[in-house]
N, CA, C and O of each residue as an XYZ file, in Angstrom:
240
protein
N    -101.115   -217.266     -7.095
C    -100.732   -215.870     -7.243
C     -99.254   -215.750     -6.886
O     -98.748   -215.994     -5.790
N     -98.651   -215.335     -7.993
C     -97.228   -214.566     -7.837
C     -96.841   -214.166     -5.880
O     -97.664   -213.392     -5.390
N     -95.952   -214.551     -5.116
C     -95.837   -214.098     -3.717
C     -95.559   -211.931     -4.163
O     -95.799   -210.836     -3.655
N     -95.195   -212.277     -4.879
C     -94.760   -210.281     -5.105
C     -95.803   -209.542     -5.412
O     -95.855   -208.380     -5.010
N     -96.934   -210.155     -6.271
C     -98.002   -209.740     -6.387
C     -99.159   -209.631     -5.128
O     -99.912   -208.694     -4.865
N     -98.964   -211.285     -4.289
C     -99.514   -210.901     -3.118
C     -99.096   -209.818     -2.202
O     -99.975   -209.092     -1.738
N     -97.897   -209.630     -1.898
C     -97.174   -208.780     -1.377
C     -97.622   -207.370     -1.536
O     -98.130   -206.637     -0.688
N     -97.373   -207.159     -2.626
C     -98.156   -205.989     -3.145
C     -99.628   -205.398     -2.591
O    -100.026   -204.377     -2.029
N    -100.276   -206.835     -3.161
C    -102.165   -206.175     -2.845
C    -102.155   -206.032     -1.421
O    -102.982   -205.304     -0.872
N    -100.993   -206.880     -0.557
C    -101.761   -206.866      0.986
C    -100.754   -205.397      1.400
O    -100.388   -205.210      2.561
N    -100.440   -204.550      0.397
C    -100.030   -202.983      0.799
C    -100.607   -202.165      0.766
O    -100.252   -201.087      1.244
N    -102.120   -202.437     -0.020
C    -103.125   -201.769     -0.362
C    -104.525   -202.377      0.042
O    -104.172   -203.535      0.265
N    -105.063   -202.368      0.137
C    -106.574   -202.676      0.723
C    -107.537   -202.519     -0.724
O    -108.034   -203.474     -1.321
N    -107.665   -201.029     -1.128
C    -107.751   -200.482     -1.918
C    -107.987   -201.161     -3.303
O    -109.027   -201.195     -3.960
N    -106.467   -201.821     -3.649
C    -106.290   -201.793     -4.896
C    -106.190   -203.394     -4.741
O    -106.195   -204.069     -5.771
N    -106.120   -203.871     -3.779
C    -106.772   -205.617     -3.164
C    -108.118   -205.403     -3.860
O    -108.083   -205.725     -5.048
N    -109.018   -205.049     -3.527
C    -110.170   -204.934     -3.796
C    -110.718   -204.985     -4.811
O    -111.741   -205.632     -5.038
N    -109.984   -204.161     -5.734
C    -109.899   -203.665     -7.521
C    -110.017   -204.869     -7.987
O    -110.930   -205.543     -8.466
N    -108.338   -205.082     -7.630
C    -108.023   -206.575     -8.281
C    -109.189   -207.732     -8.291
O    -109.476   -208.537     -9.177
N    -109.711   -207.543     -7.099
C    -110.837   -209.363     -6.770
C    -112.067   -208.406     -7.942
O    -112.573   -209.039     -8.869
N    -112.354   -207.172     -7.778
C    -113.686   -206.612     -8.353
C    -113.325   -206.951     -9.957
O    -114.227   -206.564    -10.700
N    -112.086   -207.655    -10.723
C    -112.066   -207.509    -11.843
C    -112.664   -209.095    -12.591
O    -112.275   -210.049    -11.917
N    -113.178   -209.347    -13.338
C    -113.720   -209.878    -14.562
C    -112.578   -210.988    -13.756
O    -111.511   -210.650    -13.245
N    -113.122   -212.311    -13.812
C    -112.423   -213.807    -13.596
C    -111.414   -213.916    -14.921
O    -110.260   -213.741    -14.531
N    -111.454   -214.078    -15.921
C    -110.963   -213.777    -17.329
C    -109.703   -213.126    -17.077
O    -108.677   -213.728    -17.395
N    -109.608   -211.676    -16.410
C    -109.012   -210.621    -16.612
C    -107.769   -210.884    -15.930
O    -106.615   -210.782    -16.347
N    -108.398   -211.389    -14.336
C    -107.547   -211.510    -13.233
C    -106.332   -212.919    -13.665
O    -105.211   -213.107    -13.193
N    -107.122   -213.776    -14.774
C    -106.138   -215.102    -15.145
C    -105.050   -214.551    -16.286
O    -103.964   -214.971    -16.684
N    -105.721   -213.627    -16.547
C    -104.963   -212.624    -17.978
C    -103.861   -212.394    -17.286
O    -102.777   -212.798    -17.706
N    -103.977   -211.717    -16.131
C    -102.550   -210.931    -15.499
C    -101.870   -212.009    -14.594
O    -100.657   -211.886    -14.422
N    -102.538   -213.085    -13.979
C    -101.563   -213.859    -13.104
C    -101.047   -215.039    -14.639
O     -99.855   -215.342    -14.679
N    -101.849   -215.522    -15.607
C    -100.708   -216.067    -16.560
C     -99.426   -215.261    -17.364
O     -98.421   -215.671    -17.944
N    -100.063   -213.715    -17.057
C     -98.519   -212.896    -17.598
C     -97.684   -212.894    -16.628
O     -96.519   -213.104    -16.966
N     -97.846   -212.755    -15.716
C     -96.925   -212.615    -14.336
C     -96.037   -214.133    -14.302
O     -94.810   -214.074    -14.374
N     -96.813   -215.640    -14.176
C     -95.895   -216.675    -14.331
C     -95.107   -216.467    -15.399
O     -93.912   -216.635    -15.160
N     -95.409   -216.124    -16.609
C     -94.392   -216.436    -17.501
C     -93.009   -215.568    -17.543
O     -92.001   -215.649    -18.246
N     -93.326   -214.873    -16.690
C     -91.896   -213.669    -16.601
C     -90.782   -214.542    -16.011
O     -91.234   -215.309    -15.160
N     -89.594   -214.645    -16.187
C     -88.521   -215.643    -16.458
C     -87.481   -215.198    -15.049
O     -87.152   -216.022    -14.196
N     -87.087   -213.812    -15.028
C     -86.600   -213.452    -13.676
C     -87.558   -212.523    -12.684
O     -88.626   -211.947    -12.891
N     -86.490   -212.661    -11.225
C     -87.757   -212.063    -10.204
C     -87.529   -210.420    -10.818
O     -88.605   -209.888    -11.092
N     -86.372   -209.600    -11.058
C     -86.554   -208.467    -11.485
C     -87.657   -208.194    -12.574
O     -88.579   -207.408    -12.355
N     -87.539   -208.773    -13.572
C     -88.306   -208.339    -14.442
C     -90.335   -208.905    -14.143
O     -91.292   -208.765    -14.905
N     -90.280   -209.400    -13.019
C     -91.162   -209.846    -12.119
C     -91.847   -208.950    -10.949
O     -92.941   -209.136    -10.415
N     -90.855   -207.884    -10.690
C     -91.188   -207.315     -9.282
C     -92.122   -205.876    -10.636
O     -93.301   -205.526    -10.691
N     -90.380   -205.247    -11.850
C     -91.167   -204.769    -12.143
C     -92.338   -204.525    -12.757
O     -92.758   -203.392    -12.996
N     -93.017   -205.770    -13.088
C     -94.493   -205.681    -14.039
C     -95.523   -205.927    -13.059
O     -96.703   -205.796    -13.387
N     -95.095   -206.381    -11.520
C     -95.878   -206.375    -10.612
C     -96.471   -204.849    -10.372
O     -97.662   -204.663    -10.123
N     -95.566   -203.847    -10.467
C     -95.923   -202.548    -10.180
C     -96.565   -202.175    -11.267
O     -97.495   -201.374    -11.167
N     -96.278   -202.561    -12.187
C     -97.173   -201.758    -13.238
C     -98.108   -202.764    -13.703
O     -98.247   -202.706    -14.925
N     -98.950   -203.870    -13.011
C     -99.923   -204.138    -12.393
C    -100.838   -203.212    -11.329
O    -101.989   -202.809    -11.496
N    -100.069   -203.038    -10.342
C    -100.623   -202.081     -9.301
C    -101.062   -201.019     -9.717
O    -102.134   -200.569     -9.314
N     -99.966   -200.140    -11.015
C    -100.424   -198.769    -11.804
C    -101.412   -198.620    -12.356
O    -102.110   -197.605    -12.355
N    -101.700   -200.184    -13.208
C    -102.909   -200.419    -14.151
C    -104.295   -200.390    -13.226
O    -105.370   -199.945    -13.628
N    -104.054   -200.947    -11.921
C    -105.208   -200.653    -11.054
C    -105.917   -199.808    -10.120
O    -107.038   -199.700     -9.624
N    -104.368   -199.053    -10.083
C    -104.894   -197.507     -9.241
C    -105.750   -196.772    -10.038
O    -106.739   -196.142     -9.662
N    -105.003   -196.968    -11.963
C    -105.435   -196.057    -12.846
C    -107.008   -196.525    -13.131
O    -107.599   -195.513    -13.507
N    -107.731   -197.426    -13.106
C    -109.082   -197.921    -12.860
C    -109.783   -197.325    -11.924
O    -110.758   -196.588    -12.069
N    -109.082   -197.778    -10.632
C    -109.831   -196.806     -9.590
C    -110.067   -195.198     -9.780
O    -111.130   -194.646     -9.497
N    -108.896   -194.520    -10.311
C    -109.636   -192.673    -10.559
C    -110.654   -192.625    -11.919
O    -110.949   -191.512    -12.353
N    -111.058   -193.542    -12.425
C    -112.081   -193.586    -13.858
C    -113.277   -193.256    -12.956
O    -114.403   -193.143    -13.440
């Protein structure tokens, strides 16, 4: 796992949780998009809109 991505989930409990509750498949979906991102900026920001994609799960 991405350290920014860990970083992230251990800010949330919450949305830690989401993340492990998702489909094995899903969770390799987003950590092989996350390696392939080339700089840490364009890294930090798709980390957040990771986090967005999972808050937005949680209010469904």
């Amino acid at each position: 796992m991405p350290p920014a991505l860990a970083r992230a989930l251990s800010r949330n409990a919450r949305v830690k949780r989401a993340f492990e509750g998702l489909a094995p498949s899903r969770q390799k979906e987003i950590l092989q998009y996350l390696y392939a991102l080339k700089t840490q900026e364009s890294l930090e920001r798709n980390v957040k809109k990771v986090i967005r994609y999972i808050e937005r799960i949680l209010r469904k």
